[in-house]
C-alpha positions as CSV (number, residue, x, y, z in Angstrom):
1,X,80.1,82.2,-151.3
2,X,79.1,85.5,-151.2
3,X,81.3,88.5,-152.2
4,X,83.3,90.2,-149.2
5,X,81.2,93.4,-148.1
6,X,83.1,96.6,-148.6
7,X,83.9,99.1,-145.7
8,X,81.0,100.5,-144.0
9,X,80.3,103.9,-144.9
10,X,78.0,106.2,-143.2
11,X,76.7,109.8,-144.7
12,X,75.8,112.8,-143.2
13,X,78.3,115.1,-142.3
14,X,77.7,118.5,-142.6
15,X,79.0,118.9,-146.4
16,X,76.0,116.7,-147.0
17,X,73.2,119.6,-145.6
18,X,72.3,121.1,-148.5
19,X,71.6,118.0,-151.1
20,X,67.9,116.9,-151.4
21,X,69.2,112.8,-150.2
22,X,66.4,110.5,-150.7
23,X,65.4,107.0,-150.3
24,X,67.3,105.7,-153.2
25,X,70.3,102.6,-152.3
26,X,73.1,105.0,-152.3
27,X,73.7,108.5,-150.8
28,X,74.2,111.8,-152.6
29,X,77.2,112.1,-155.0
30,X,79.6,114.3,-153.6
31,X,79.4,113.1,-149.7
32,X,82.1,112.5,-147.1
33,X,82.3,108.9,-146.6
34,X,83.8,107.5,-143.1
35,X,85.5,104.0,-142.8
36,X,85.6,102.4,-140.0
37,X,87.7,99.9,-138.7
38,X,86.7,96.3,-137.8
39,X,85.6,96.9,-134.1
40,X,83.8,99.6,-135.4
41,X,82.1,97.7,-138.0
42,X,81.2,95.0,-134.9
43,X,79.7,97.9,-132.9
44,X,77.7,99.7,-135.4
45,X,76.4,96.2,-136.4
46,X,75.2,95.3,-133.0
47,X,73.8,98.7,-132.2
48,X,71.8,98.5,-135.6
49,X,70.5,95.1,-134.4
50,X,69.6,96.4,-131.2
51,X,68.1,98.8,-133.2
52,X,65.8,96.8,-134.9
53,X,64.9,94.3,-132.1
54,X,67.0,91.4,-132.9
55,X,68.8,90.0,-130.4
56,X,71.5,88.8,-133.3
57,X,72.7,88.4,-137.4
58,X,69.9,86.1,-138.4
59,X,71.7,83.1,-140.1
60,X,69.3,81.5,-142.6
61,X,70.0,77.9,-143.2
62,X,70.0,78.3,-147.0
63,X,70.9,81.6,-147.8
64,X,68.3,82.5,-150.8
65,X,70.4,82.1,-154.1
66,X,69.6,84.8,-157.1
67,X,69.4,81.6,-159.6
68,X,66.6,80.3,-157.7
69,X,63.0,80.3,-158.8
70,X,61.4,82.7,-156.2
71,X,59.2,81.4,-153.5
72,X,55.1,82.2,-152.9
73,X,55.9,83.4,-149.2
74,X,58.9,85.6,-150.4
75,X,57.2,87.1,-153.6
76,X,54.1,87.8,-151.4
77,X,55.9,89.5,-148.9
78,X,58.0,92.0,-151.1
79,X,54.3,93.0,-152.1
80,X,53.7,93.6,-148.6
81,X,56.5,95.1,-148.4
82,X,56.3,97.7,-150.9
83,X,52.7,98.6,-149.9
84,X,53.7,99.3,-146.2
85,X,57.1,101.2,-147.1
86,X,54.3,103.5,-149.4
87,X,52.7,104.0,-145.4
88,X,55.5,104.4,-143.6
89,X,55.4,108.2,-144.0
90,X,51.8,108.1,-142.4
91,X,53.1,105.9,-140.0
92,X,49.7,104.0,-140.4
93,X,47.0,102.6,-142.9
94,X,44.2,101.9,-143.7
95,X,42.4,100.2,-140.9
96,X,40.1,98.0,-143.2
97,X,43.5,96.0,-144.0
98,X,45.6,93.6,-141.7
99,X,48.7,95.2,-143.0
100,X,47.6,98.7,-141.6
101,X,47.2,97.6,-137.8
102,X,50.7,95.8,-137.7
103,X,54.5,96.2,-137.4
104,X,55.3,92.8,-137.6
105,X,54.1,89.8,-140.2
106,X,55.9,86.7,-139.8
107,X,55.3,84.3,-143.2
108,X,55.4,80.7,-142.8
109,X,55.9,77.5,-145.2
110,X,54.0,74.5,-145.1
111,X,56.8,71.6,-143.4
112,X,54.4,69.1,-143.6
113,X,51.5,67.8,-146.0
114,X,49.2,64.8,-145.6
115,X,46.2,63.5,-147.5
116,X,43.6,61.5,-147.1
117,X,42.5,61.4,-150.8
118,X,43.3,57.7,-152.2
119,X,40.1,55.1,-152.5
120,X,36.7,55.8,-151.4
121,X,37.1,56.6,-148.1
122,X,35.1,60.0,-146.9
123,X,35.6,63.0,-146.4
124,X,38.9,63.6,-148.0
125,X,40.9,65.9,-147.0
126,X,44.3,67.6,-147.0
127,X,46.2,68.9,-143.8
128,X,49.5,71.6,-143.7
129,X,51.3,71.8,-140.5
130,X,53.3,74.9,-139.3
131,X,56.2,75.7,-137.1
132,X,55.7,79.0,-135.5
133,X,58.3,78.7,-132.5
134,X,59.9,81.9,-134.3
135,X,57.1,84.3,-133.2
136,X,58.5,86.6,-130.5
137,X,57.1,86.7,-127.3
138,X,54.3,88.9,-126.0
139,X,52.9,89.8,-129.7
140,X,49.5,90.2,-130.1
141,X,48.1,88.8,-133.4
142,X,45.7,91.1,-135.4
143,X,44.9,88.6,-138.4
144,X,46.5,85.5,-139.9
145,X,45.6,84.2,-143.4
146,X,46.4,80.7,-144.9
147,X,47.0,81.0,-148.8
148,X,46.8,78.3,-151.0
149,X,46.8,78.3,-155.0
150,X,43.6,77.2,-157.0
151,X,44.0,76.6,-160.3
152,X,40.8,76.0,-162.6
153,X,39.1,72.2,-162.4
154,X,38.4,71.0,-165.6
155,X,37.1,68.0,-163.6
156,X,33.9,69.5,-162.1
157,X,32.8,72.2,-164.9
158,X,30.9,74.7,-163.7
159,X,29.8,73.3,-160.2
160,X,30.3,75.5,-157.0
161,X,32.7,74.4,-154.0
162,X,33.0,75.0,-150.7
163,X,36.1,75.1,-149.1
164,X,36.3,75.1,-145.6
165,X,39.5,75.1,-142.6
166,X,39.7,73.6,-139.8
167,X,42.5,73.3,-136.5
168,X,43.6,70.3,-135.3
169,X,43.4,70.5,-132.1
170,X,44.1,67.0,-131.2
171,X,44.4,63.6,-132.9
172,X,43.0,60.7,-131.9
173,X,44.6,57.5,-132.3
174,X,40.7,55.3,-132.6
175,X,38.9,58.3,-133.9
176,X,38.2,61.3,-136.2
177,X,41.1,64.1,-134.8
178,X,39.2,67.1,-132.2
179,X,38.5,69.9,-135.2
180,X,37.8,73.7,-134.5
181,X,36.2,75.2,-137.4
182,X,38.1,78.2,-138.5
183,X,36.7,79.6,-141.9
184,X,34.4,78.8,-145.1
185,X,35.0,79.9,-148.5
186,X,32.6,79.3,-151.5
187,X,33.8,79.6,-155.4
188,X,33.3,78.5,-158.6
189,X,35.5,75.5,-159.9
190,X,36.2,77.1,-163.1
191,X,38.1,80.6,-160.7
192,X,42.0,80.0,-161.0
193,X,44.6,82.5,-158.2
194,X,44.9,82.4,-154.4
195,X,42.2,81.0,-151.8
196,X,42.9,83.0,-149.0
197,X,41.2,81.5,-145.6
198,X,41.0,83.4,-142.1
199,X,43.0,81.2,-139.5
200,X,43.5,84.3,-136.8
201,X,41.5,82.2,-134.2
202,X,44.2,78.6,-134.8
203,X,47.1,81.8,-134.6
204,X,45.8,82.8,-131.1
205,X,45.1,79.6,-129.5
206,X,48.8,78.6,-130.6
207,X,50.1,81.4,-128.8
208,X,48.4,80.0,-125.5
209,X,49.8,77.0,-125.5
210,X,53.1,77.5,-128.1
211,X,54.3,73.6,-127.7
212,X,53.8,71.5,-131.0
213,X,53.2,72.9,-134.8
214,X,50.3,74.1,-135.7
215,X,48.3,71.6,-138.1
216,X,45.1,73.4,-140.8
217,X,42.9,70.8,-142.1
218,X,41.4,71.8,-145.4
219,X,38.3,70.3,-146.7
220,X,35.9,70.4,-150.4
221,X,32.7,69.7,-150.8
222,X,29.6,70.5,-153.4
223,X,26.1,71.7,-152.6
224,X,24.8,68.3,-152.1
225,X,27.3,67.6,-149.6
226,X,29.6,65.2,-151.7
227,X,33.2,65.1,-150.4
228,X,35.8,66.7,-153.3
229,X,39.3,65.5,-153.6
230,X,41.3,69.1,-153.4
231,X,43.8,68.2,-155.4
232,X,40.6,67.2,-158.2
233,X,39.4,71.0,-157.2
234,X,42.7,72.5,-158.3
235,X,43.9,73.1,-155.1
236,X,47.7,73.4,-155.0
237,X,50.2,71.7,-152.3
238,X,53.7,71.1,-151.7
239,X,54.2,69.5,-155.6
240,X,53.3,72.5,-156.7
241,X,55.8,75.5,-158.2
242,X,57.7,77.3,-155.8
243,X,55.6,80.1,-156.6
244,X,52.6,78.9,-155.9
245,X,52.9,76.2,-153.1
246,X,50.6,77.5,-149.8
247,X,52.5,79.9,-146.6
248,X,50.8,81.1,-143.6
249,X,50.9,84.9,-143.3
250,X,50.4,86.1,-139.4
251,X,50.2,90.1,-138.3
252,X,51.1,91.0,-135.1
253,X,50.6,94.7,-133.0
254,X,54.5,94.9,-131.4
255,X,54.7,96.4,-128.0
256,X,54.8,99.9,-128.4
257,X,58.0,101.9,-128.2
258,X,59.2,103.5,-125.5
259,X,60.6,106.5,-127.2
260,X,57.7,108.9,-128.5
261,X,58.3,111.1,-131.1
262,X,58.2,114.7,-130.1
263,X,54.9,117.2,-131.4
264,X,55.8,119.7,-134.1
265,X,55.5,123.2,-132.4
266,X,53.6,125.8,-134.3
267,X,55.4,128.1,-135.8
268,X,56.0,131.3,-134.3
269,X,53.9,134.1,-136.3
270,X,56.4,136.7,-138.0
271,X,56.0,139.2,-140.6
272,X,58.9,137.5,-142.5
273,X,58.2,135.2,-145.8
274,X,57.2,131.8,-145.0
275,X,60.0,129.2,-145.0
276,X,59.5,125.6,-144.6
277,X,61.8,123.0,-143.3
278,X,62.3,121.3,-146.5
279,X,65.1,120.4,-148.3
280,X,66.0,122.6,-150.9
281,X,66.2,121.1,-154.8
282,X,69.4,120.6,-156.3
283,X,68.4,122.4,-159.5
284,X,67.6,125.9,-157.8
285,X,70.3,128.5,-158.1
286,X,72.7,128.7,-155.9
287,X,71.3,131.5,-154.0
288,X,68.5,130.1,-152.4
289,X,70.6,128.4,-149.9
290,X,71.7,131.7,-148.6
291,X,68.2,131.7,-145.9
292,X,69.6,128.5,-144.2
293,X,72.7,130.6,-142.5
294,X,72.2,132.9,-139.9
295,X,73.7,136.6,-139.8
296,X,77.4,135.3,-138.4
297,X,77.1,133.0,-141.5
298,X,76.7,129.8,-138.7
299,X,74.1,127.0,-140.3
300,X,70.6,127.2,-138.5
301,X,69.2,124.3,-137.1
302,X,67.6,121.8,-140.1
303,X,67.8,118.6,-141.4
304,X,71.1,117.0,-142.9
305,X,71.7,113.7,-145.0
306,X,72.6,110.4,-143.0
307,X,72.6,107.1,-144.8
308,X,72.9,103.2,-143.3
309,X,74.1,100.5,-145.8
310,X,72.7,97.2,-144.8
311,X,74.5,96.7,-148.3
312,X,78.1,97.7,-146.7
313,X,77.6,95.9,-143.6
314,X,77.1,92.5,-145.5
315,X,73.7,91.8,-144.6
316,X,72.5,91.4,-147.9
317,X,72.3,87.2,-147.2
318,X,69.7,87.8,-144.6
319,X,68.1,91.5,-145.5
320,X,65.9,91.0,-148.3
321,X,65.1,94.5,-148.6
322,X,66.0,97.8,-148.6
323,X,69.6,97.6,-149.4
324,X,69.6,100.7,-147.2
325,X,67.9,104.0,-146.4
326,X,67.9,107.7,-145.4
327,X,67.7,107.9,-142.0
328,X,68.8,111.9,-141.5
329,X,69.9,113.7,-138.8
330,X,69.0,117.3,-137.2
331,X,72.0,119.6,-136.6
332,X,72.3,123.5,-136.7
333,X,71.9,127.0,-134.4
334,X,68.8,127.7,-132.2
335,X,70.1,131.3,-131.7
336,X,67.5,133.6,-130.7
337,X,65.8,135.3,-132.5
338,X,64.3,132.1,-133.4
339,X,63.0,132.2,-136.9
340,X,59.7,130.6,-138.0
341,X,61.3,128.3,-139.9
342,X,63.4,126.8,-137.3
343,X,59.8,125.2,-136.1
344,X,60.8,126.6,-132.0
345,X,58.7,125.3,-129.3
346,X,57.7,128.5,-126.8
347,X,60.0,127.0,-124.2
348,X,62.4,127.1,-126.8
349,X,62.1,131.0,-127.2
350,X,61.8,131.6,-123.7
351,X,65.0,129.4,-123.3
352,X,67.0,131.4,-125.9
353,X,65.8,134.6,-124.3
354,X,67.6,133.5,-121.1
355,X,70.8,132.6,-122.6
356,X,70.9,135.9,-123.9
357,X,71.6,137.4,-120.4
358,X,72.5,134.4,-118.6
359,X,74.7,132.3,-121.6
360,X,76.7,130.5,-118.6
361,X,74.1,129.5,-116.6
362,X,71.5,128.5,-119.4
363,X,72.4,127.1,-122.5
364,X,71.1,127.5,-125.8
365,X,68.0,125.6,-127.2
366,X,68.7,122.3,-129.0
367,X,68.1,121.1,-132.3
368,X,66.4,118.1,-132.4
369,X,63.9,116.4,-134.5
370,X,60.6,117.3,-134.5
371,X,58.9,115.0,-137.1
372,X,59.9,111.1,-137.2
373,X,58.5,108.5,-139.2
374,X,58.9,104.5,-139.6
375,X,61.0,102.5,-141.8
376,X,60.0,98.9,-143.0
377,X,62.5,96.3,-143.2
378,X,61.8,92.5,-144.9
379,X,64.5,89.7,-144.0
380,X,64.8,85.7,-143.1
381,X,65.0,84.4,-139.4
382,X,67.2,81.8,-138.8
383,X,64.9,79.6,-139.7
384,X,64.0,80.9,-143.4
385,X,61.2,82.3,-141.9
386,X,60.4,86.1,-143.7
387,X,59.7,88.7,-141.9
388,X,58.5,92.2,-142.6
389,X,58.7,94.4,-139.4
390,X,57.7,98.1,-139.1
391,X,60.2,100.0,-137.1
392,X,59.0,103.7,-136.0
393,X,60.8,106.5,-135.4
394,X,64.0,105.9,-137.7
395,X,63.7,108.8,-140.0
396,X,63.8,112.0,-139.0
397,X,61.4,114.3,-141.3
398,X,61.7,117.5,-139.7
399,X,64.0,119.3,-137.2
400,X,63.2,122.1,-135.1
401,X,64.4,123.8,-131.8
402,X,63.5,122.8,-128.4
């Protein structure tokens, strides 16, 4: 049974403005730390689910247990992972790469195997089946991949296979099943890793129809046309290790958000020094923070530490990772004059100009964030099911006055 999460602590009161933060598992040393009460802790949950699009606390059948050997779907997607948390500053990727067009992949595990390798009978053949009822409406897919571990076939030397996929699109009880060819992969017997075949066109025509599993047909044969046993071709299934037993990887293009992150205004041209909206370094003297404050001493408008613990809110059964992350918050004066490195819109200046002579009929500018970027997030469904989804504009990267 897993330990009893702690109180839920969230940082980013003022006292925290002037530490660096980061995307490290805990907050700054030396922050306030709030502790909220159990309707509280139901509330922040719920909002944070709503949050990240999930309608409620994913509840894995088997919650994953630390002693376990790791999984091939699992240790694949905390790769992904890691590469798209590298992106999630750009927001983007490279557009060569699945991963770069999507912000959700969904990984699936093979439920069912069957062969048909036993005897003489031709072709043989070995067939996976897939339950993707866990794919959220009205998501587009951008690629799907079926992965399957070859090791090297001392049985067939040096000859060259070729491995090709098919969907079943319907079986037949007095006849050969209705196949739709999918992809065609050629190799060397002797190459050992992971056969990755395309199966975006199976992916799609699931999604039209979305009422039974989706069943990938995989079959070997040599140059001459000779039908291979895939298990003889080193081609791994269900007996294999956990680590190397086949999963279905599918990308999907979410529905765009509704909320847009604003435009960075240019900075207003001023004789002063340059300043930049960055946090300062914890090792500079204590004196460089004295540019943040205005001349009543009042903090201007910038960017101040904010941290959410999936950790605290004992999610860790379900969140695989991060344990938590910076999310930041923008907090300070827009009094005029408006410095350059308060990154002021026009309208802004124009706004603060007004409040000058009318301050109870217009109020002052607001600080609000100017820069936003995304923040990856890998967990189980309900159904053991991992997920990687890219949510955008949950980290504030620079503030400015509007």
């Amino acid at each position: 049974m897993a330990a009893r999460p702690g109180p839920l602590w969230l940082v980013g009161l003022a006292l925290c403005a002037l530490s660096g933060g980061g995307p490290g598992p805990r907050p700054p040393a030396g922050c306030p730390v709030r502790r909220l009460g159990p309707r509280e802790r139901r509330d922040m949950q719920r909002e944070i689910l709503a949050v990240l699009g999930l309608p409620g606390r994913p509840r894995p059948r088997a919650p994953p247990a630390a002693a376990r050997l790791p999984a091939s779907a699992p240790l694949f997607m905390l790769d992904l992972y890691h590469a798209m948390a590298d992106d999630d500053d750009e927001d983007g990727g490279p557009p060569e790469w699945p991963p770069g067009r999507a912000d959700l992949v969904m990984s699936f595990v093979n439920m069912v195997e069957r062969d048909r390798t036993l005897g003489y009978q031709e072709p043989h053949w070995k067939e996976f089946r897939f339950d993707l009822t866990q794919i959220p409406e009205g998501e587009a897919v951008t690629a799907a991949e079926f992965r399957i571990y070859k090791l090297a076939s001392a049985h067939l030397l040096n000859r060259t296979l070729h491995v090709s996929m098919f969907q079943v699109v319907r079986e037949q009880s007095n006849r050969e099943s209705d196949l739709l060819f999918l992809d065609l992969q050629t190799l060397r017997a002797g190459i050992e890793g992971w056969l990755v075949l395309d199966v975006t066109a199976a992916s799609d025509r699931w999604l039209l129809s979305r009422n039974k599993d989706l069943a990938l047909r995989l079959y070997v044969e040599m140059d001459d046309g000779h039908s291979v046993d895939p298990g003889l071709a080193g081609l791994l299934g269900r007996q294999a290790p956990r680590s190397k037993q086949p999963f279905l990887v599918t990308f999907f293009r979410a529905n765009p958000s509704p909320i847009r992150a604003p435009r960075a205004a240019r900075p207003l041209k001023r004789r002063l020094p340059k300043k930049t909206n960055e946090l300062p370094h914890a090792n500079r003297l204590p004196g460089i923070f004295d540019d943040v404050h205005g001349a009543h001493g009042r903090q201007v408008c910038r960017r101040h530490e904010l941290y959410v613990s999936f950790q605290d809110l004992g999610w860790l059964d379900w969140v695989i990772a991060p344990q938590g992350y910076s999310a930041y918050y923008c907090e300070g004066e827009c009094s005029f004059p408006l410095d350059s490195c308060m990154n002021a819109t026009n309208h802004a200046i124009l706004q603060s100009l007004v409040h000058l002579m009318k301050p109870d009929a217009v109020p002052k500018a607001c600080c609000a964030p100017t820069k936003l970027s995304a923040t990856s997030v890998l967990y189980y469904d309900s159904s053991n099911n991992v997920i990687l989804r890219k949510h955008r504009n949950m980290v504030v990267r620079a503030c400015g006055c509007h």
